[in-house]
N, C-alpha and C positions, 0 to 999 in steps of 0.2 A: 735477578733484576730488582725484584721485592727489597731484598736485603742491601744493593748498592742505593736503592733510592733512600732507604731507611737512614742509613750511613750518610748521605748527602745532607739530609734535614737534620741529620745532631751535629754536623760539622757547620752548618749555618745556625743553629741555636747554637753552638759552641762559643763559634764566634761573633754573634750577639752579644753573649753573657760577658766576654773581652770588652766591648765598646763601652765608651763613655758618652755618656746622654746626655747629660748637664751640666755647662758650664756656667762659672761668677760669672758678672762681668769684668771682672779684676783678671780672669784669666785667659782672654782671647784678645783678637787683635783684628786688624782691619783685609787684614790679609786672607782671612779663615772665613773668608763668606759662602764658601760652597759648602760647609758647616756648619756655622753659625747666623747664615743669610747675611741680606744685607743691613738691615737692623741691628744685629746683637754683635756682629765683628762692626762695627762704628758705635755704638753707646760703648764696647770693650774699648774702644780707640781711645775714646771719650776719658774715658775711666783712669786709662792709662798715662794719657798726656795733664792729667788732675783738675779737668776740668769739673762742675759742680752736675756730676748725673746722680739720678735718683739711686741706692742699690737695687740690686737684681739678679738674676741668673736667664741662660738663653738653653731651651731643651733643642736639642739639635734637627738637621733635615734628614739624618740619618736614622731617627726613632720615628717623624713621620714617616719614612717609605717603608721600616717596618709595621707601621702603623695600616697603609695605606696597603700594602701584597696582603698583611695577614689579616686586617679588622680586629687587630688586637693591640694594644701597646706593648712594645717592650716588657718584658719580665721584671727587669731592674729597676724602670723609667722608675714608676712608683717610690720605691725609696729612696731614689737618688733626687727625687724632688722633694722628698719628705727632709732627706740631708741639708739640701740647699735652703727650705722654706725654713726650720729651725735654726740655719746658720744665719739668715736674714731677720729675722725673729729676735734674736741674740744682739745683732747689729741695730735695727731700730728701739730696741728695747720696750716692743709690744710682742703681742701674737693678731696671728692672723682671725679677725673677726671678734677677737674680744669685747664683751661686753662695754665694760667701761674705758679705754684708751684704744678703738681697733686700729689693728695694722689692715690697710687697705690697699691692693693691688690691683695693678692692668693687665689683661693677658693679650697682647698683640703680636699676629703674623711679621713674616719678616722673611721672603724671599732671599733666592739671593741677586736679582734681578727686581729692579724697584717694579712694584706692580699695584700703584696707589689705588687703593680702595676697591681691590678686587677681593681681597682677604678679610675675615674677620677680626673685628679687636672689640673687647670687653671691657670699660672701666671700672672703679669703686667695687671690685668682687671682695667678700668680707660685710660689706654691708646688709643688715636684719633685719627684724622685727624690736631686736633686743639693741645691737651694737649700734642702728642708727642715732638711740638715746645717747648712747656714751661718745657717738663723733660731736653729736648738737654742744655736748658736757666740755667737751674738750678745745672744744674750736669758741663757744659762746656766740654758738650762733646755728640758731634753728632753721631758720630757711637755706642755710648752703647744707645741713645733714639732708634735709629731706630732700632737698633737689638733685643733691648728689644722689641719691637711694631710689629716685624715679628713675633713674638716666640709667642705671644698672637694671634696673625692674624691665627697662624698654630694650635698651641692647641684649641683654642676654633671653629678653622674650624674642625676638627677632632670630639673633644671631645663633643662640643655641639650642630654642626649643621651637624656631621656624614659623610663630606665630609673625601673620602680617605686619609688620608694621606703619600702616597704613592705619589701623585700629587704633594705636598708639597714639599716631600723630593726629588723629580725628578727636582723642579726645584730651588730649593738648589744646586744641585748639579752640576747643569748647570748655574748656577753662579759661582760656583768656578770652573768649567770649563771653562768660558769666560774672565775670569780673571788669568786661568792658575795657582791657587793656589789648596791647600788640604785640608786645612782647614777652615770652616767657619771663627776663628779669622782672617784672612788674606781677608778678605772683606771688603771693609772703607762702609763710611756713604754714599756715592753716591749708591755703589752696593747695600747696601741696602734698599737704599729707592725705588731702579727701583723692588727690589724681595717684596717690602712691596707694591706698585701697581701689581705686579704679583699674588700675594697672594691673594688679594682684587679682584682681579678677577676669581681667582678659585670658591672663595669663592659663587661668585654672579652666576656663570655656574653653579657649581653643589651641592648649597642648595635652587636657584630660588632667592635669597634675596642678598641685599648687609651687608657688616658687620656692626654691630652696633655700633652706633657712643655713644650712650647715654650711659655714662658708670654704671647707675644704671639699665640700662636692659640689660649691659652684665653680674654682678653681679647676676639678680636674674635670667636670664636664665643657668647661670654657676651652682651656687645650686642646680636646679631643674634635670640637667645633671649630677650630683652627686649624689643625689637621686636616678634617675633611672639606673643609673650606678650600683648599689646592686644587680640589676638584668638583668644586661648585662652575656650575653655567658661566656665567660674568669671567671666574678665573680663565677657563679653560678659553675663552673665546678671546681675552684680551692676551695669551697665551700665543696663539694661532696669528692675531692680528701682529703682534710685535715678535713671533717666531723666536720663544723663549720658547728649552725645551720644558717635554711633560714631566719628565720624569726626577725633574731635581726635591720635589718636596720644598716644605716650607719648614723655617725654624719656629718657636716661641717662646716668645720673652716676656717673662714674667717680673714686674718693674713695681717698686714702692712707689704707690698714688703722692702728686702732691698737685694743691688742688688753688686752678686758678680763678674758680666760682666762691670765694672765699669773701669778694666784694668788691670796692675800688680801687683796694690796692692789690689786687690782684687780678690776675688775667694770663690770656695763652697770645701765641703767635706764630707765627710763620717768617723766617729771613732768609732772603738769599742775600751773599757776598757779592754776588752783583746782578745786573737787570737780567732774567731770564728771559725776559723779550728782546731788550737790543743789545745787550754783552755790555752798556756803560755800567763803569762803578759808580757809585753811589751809595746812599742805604736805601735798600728797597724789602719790601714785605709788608704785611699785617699784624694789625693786634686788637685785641679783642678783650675788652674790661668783665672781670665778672663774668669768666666763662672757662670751659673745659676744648679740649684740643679740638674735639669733633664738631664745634661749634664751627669752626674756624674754614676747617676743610669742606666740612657739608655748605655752607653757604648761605647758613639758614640768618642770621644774623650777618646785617653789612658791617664793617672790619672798620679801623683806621688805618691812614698810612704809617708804616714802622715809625719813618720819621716823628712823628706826634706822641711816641712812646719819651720821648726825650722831658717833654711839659709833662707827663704825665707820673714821671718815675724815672729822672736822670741817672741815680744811682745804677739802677737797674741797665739803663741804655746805655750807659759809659761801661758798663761790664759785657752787655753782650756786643756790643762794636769789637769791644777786646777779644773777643772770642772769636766772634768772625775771624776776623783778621790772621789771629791763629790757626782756626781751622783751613783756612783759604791757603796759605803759605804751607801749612803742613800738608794738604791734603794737593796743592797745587793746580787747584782747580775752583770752579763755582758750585760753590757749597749750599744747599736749602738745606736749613735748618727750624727745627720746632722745640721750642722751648714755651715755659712756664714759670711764671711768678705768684710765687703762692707768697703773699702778705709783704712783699718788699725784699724776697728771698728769690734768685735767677736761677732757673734748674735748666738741664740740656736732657731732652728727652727725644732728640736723635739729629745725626748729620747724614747726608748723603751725598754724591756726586749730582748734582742739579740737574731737572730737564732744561731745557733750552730748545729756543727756538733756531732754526738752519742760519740764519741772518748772526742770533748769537754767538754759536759755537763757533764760525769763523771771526767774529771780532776779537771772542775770548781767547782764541788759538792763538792768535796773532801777538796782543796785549801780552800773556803770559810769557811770549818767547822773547818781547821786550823789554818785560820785568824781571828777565834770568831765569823765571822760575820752571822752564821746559826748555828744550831743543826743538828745532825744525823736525825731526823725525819725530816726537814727542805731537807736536803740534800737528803733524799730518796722520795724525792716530786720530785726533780730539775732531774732526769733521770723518763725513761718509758722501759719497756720493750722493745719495738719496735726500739729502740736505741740500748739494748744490743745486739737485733738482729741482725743489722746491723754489729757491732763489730767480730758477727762471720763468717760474709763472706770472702770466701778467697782471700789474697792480690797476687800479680803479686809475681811471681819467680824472685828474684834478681838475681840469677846465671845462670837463661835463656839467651841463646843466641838470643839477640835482636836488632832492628834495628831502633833506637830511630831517629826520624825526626824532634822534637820541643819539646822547653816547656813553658810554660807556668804557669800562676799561679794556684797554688796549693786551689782550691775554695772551694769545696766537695770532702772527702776523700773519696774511694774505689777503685777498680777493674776491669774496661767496656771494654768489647767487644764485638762488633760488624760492622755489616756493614754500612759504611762511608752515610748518608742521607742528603740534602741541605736542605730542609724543611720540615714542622711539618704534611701534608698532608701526604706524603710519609713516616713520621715517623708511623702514626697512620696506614696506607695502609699497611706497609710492617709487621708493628708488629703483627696486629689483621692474616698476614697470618702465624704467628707463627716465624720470621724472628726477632734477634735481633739486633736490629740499633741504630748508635751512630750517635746523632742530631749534625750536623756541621755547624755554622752559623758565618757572621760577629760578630753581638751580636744579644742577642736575644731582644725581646718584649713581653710585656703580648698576643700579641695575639698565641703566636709560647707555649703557656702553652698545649695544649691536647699535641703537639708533644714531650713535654718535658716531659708529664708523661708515654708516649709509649716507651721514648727511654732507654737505658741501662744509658748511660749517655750523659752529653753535651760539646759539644768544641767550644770557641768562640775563634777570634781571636782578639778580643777587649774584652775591661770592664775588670776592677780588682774584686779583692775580693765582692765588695762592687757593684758591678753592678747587672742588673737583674737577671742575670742568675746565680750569684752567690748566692744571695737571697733565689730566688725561689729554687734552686737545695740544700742549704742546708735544707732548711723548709721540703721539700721533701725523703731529706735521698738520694738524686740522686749522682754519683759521677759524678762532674764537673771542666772541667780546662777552664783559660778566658784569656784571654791576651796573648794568645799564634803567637805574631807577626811577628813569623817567616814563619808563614804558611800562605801562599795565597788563601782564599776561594771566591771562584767565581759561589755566588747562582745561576745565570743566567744559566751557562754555567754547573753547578751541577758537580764541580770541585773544587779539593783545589792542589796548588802546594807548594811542600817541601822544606827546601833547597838543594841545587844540582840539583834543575829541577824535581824531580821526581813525577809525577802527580798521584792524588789519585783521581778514580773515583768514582763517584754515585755506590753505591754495594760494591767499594771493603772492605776488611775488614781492621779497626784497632784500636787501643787499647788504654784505657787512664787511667792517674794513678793517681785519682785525690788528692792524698797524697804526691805526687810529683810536681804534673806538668808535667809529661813526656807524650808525645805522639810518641806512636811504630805503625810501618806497620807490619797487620799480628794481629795473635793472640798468646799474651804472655802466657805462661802457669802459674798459680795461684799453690800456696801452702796455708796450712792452717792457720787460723788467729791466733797468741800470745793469744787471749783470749780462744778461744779454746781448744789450748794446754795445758792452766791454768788449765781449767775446766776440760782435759783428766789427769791432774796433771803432764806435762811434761814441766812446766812451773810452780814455785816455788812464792808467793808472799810472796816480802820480802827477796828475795837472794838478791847479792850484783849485778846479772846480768838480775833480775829482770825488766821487761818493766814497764815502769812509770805509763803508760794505765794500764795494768795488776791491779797496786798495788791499783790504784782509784779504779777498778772494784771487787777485792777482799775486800776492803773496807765497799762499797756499800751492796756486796750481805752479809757478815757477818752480819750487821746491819740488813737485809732483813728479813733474815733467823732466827734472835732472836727476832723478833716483830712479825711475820708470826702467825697465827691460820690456814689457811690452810695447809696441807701437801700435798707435792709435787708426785705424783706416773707418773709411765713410764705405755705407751702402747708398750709392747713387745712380741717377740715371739720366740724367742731365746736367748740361753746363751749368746751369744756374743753382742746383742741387750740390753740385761741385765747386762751386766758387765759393758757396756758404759754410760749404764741409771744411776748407781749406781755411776760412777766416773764425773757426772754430776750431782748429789745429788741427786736422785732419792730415796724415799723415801718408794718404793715399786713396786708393779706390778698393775696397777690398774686396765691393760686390757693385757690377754693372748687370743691372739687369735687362737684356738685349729684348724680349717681351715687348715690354714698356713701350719700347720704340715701333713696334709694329702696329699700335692701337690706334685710332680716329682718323686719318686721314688716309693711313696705309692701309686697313684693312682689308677694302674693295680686292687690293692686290695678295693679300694673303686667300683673301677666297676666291681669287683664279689662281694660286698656286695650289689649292687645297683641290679645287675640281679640276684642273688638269691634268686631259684625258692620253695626251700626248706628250713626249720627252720635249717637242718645239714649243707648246704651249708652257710646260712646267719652265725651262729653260728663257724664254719671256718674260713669265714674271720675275724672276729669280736677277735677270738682266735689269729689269723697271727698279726693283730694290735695290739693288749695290750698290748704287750713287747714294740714295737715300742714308741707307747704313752707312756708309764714306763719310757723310757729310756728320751723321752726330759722332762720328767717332774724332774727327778731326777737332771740332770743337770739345771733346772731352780732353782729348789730348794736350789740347790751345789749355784750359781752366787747370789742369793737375800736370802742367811741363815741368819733370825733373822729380815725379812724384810717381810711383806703378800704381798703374790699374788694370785691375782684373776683370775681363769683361768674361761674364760667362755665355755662354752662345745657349742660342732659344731651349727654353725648358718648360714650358706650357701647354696644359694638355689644348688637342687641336679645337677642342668643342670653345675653347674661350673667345678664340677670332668667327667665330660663328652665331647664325640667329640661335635666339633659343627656343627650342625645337616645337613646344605648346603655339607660342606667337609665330609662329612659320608655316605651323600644319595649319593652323585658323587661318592666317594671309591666303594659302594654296587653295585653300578650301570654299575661302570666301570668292577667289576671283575663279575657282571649274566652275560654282556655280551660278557667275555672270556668265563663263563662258570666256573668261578673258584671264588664262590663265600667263604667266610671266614663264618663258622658257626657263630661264636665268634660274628662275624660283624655286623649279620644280628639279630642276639639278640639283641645286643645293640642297631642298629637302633631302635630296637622296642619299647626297652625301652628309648631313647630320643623320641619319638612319645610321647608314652604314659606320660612321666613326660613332655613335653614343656609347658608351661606357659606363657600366654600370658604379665603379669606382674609380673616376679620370686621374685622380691624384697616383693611381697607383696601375697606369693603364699606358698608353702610348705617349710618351713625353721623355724630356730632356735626350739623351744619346739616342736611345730608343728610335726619337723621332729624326734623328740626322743619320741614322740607315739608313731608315725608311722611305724617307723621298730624298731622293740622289741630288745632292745639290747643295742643298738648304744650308750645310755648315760650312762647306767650301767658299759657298756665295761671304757668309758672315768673317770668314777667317780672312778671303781676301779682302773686305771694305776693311778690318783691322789694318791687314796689313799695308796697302794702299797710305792709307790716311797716317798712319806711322811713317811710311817713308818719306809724304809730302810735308810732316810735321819736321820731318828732320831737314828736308830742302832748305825750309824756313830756319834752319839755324836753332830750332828748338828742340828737345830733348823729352819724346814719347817712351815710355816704358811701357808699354803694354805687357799685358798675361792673359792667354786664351785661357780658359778653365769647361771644361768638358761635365756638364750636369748629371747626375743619377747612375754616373757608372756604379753596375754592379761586377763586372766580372773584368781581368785588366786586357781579355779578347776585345771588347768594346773599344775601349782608349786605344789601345794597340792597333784598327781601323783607323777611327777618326782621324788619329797622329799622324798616322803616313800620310793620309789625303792631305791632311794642314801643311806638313811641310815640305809635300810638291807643289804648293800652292805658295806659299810664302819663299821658296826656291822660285817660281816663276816671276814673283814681284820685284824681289833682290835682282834677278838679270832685266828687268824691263825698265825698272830704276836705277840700279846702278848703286841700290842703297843698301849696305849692310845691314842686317835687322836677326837682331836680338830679341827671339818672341818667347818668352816661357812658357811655355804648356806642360798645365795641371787639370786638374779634377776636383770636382765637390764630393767628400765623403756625407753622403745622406741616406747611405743603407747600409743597416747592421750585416751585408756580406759583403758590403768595400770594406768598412770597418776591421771584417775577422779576416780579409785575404788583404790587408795595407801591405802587408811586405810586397805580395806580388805585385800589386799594382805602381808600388811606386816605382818599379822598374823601368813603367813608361810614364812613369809622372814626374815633374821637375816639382812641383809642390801640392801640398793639400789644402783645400778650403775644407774646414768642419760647416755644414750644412745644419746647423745643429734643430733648425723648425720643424726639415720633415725627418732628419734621424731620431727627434723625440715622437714623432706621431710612426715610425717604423717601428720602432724599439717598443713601443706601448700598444701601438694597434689603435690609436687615436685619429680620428678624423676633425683634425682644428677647428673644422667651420661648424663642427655637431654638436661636440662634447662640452665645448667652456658655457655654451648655453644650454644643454640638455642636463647635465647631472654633475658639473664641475660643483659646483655653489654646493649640493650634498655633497659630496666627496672632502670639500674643506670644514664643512660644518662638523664632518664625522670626524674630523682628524685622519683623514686616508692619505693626504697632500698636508704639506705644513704650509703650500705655496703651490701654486699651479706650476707643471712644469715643462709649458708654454714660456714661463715668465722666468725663474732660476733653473737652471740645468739640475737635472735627476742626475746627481754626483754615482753614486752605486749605480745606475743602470746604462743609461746613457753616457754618462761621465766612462763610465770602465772601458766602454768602446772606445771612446773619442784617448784616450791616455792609453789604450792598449794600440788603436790605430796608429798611434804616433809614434809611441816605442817600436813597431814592427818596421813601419818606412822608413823610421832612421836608423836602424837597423840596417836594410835595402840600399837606401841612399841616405849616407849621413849629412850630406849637404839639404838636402828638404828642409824646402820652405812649409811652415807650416803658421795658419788659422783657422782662425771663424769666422763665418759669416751671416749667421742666422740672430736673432734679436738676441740673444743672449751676450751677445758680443757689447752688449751697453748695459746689462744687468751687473750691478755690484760685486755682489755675491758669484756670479759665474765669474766674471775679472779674474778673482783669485786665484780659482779652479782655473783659470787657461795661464796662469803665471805658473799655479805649480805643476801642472805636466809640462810645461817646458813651450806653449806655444812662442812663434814670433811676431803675433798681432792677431787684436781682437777687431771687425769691423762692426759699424753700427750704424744708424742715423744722423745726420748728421747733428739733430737736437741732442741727444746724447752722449754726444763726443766728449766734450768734456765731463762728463760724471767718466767717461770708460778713462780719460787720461788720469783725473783724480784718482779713481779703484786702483789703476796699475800702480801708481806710487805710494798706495798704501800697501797695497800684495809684495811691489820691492822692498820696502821696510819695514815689513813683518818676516820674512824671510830669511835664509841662511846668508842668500847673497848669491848663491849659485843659480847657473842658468838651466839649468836641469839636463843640460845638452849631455 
């Protein structure tokens, strides 16, 4: 064993020592991002297509995860960056940190999965004690060496040797305190060099060490800081939230500095090729004079609009329009882009696939496929469900009487209210108590990310479009406004003031519209979304007053909807639940749940069906109900004519139509000791005794309960059938489907079936009416699931049950676990996702695809779905396309995200029907 494991470790150092770890960027491509991340396969793109990037080289994601199993680098890394950095060296014709001309470099993360500002990046590494002299010599100008020389002194105290920086930025701030100015630019070169001894001393307090002077050990301690960075807090959580896996590692790219704190003519920015809020083209982005990239992103400095880049350095913005342009047609997509102008010279220091907003990525989808530049299949890649979701949430009441205090820019589109919070601890505090809060910050930071995913939404009063928080809150789907600088927030004091004085405290509530920009005191009242109204058809695609949104999303789902193999059905339980499912394209009834119908007026009659002591008495009630049940089936039939519906007959444990048992025994209790006790009362007590259950979900219900008292399903199978035949008198076209709940064994179904179709054989002779009933079963226990063959012998089709087949399969009790220890379980990484919410593929998933292989197997005609909420989850869609299901059901809010899903699972796909 010894000797085979020995053998194993030199055959993986073997082929280690094979791998190549560093690449130019002259020599990768945009294709190689599970390699090179997504950073260093685009500046390679860059590179390739001749655009003006800085040089560089990218260490790969395959030396971090050796990096990351061993707590060692690579054997080779070392000199293969020593190779790269001399080949770089040779091409700028400096070295790294020299004294008098330094070569100065960035070391930034680079996913391959854009993960803004979860990762570390280092700038100005190479800069000294010594070499800051010869940048000042070189450049002829003192205050951009030394400002640059703080900015490295404070990121790599932070980033790579963990001191707060919070220290840093306190005494930043106390420099331009002492100088009586606001902003860092307004500090000359003397002030800085007293904060660049300041800094150096933090540094030496609180890491034990002084700063590294040797700019090839701050280089390779800045890598090694970005490496482990993959597995920082922030990463791992913003990881989990957007369900990027753990295990990919991060690339680093190591890029020649060019520096846009150099003065007037010089500056950074941020471009997208078109709006990432509303998908219009135009030019859109920031720029920022006299600064470095992280000026830009951080927030910390308010930005201009790109557009103003034009008066400021035409040259410059006739060059980078060109480039957009290029990269947008090359890349066929909307492009954010970060560049730098170092003295009137345009550098490209990265492109990527843009976030966007749900509202955009259907415009942009759309736009592109009428610019040539994609196909309709191409285009239903470029949305997700979870976006159209979004689109149906309801917007602010424009005719509300409101009390608008600011605005701001318009960063993430929606809807948020709640109450006013100063930071991310109390966002995550007040939320988990069920309380929803609007995160209010100067701007934000990767570290304030848990609190931006607790909040509703975020308000900064800095950073543009293009800042963190703009970023992350579109990634997120969050609605966020940034720049809103009329409002005064004061984290300290957990206060913002408005204009006019009016002070907004910690708790109170108010509202932001991040489609707007607008921030209200109070909470504005919402109406329903233009897409919605589409979908209820109160809203026309294609009229002349038609929303533009609207006409992209009608668009979209037509395409959806003719490429689709799954079919779409509604969980409903009434006409009017049915009428809405249908005017949301609902494609049938996939789950009735007959329960439903027994609650608030009928009950009385379920608890004399439940205490009846005698077959005349049970047979009574069972009589009183029938018409009842007749009567909503007739109307379900009326709303979904020509459309099948599955009505599943009662599956409820008995103790639901009963008091509950504490408030019962106190009622009994209360009136023996008046002496005035209720007969009625004290039956019924008896019978909650006698039926309690220590675990009801997994106790007397669904088949179980249609043994058990003789009747109960016949009664139900007749109102079906009944109300079928009268639906047909009327000329109208019922398709009903009985579906038989929690069979475990196919003895069960094999009962039930006979009685159903002696009964549905008595209705046919009493009407005179042919009736076509399919009768199936709900797979919701891991032993229908491992005995599907047998059962489907008496099954005409399967419902996957998929709610309680994941609480069997796991041993979960739904109504316990998402609030007793779900929230640890995601924070561990135990769940990537609750799986209540996406289907557990390996555990649950292998039933549900095993059970379906075996019944069609049995019966190759079997109908088969879902019925359980995952039938509207995205991500599940897929998984029921490729086992081969024939419809997923869902709610009917939902319906259109599950028709969306199915048309992107069909044209991802082989094309086959997996049958």
């Amino acid at each position: 064993m010894s000797e085979n494991k020995d053998l194993q470790v030199a055959d993986q150092a073997a082929s280690v020592e094979d791998v190549k770890f560093v690449y130019d960027f002259t020599e990768g491509n945009k294709d190689l991002k599970d390699l090179l991340g997504g950073k260093g396969a685009n500046l390679a793109e860059m590179t390739n297509l001749g655009l003006p990037v800085p040089p560089g080289f990218t260490i790969t994601t395959e030396a971090c995860k050796v990096y990351l199993d061993s707590g060692e680098e690579p054997a080779a890394l070392r000199d293969e960056v020593s190779a790269h950095l001399v080949a770089l060296e040779e091409r700028m014709g400096k070295k790294l940190g020299q004294a008098d001309d330094p070569l100065l470099v960035s070391v930034r993360s680079g996913a391959k999965f854009s993960m803004p500002g979860m990762m570390d990046t280092v700038l100005n590494i190479g800069l000294s004690d010594r070499s800051v002299q010869g940048l000042a010599a070189q450049a002829g100008d003192d205050r951009f060496a030394w400002d640059s020389y703080r900015r490295l002194i404070q990121m790599f105290g932070k980033t790579v040797l963990g001191v707060d920086g919070e220290l840093f930025e306190d005494a930043l701030e106390s420099a331009k305190a002492a100088k009586k100015v606001t902003v860092d630019t307004e500090l000359e070169a003397a002030d800085l060099k007293k904060l660049v001894t300041r800094f150096k001393k933090i540094v030496k307090t609180e890491a034990g060490r002084d700063f590294p002077q040797n700019p090839r050990e701050q280089m390779d301690l800045a890598i090694k800081a970005v490496f482990e960075s993959w597995n920082g807090d922030r990463a791992k959580l913003y990881r989990r939230q957007e369900r990027i896996p753990g295990d990919l590692g991060t690339a680093v790219n190591v890029c020649s500095m060019v520096f846009g704190n150099l003065g007037p003519d010089s500056g950074t920015g941020v471009a997208f090729t078109r709006d990432p809020a509303s998908g219009h083209q135009g030019v859109y982005g920031d720029y920022l004079q006299n600064a470095q990239g992280e000026d830009v992103v951080a927030g910390i400095r308010n930005t201009v609009p790109l557009a103003e880049l034009e008066q400021i350095d035409k040259k410059s913005y006739d060059q980078l329009l060109g480039i957009m342009e290029t990269l947008e047609n090359h890349y066929k997509d909307l492009c954010d882009i970060e560049f730098t102008i170092e003295r009137g010279q345009l550098w490209m220091l990265q492109t990527r696939v843009g976030k966007r907003t749900a509202g955009a990525a259907f415009r942009i989808a759309t736009q592109l496929v009428d610019q040539g530049l994609i196909d309709e299949t191409e285009a239903l890649q470029r949305v997700t469900g979870a976006q159209l979701a979004q689109l149906m949430f309801p917007r602010f009441d424009e005719e509300a009487k409101v009390e608008k205090v600011g605005r701001g820019i318009a960063a993430s589109p929606g809807a948020a209210v709640g109450k006013a919070v100063f930071d991310s601890y109390t966002a995550v505090k007040w939320s988990r108590s069920g309380e929803k809060v609007i995160l209010v910050r100067r701007e934000t930071n990767p570290d304030d990310l848990d609190g931006m995913i607790a909040a509703e939404g975020i308000l900064t009063s800095r950073g543009g479009k293009t800042s963190h928080a703009a970023v992350v809150a579109r990634g997120m789907g969050k609605t966020c406004v940034c720049g809103a600088e009329e409002l005064e927030v004061d984290t300290k004091r957990r206060r913002m003031t408005v204009p006019g004085g009016h002070v907004v405290e910690e708790g109170d509530v108010i509202s932001i519209d991040g489609s707007s920009g607008k921030v209200y005191l109070g909470e504005v009242p919402v109406v329903p979304s233009p897409v919605v109204e589409y979908f209820e058809g109160r809203m026309h695609a294609g009229a002349d007053d038609a929303d533009e949104l609207v006409e992209a999303v009608h668009r979209i789902m037509a395409f959806a909807d003719r490429k689709r193999r799954l079919r779409v059905r509604a969980n409903a339980d009434n006409a009017e639940d049915a009428l809405r499912a249908r005017r949301f394209g609902a494609q049938g009834i996939g789950l009735c749940r007959t329960e439903h119908m027994f609650l608030g007026d009928r009950r009385e009659l379920v608890e004399r069906l439940i205490l009846a002591d005698t077959d005349e008495e049970r047979e009574e009630s069972l009589k009183q109900l029938l018409p009842l049940q007749k009567k909503d089936f007739v109307e379900l039939f009326e709303a979904m004519d020509g459309l099948p519906v599955t009505v599943r007959l009662l599956d409820p444990p008995l103790h639901e139509f009963l008091p509950d048992i504490t408030e019962l025994s106190v009622r009994v209790a209360l009136a023996e000791a008046r002496k005035d006790a209720n007969e009625n009362d004290l039956r019924l007590l008896q019978a909650v005794h006698r039926l309690h259950e220590a675990n009801p979900m997994l106790g007397l219900r669904g088949v179980r309960l249609g043994l058990v008292i003789p009747g109960l399903f016949t009664m139900q199978v007749r109102a079906i059938a009944e109300a079928a035949a009268e639906r047909k008198n009327a000329k109208g076209d019922p398709r009903a489907e009985i579906m038989i709940p929690l069979v475990g064994t196919v003895q069960e179904l094999e009962i039930v079936r006979e009685e159903a179709d002696e009964v549905i054989a008595e209705v046919e002779a009493a009407t005179g009416v042919a009736l076509k009933l399919a009768i199936g079963t709900m797979i919701e226990l891991p032993r229908a699931a491992l005995t599907a063959g047998q059962i489907a012998e008496a099954a005409e089709f399967f419902s996957f049950g998929t709610n309680d087949l994941t609480q069997t399969v796991w041993g979960f009790s739904r109504d316990d676990v998402e609030a007793s220890f779900f929230t640890a379980y995601l924070e561990k990484g135990i769940f990537g996702v609750s799986p209540f919410e996406t289907i557990d593929k390996d555990g649950v998933g292998s039933l549900v695809k095993a059970a379906a292989e075996a019944g069609r197997r049995t019966r190759p005609d079997l109908k088969l779905g879902v019925c359980g909420e995952h039938g509207g989850d995205p991500e599940s869609v897929h998984f029921f396309h490729e086992v081969g299901l024939d419809y997923v059901s869902c709610s009917p809010f939902r319906i259109p995200v599950a028709r969306l899903e199915a048309g992107r699972a069909a044209t991802q796909s082989t094309g086959s029907d997996h049958r």
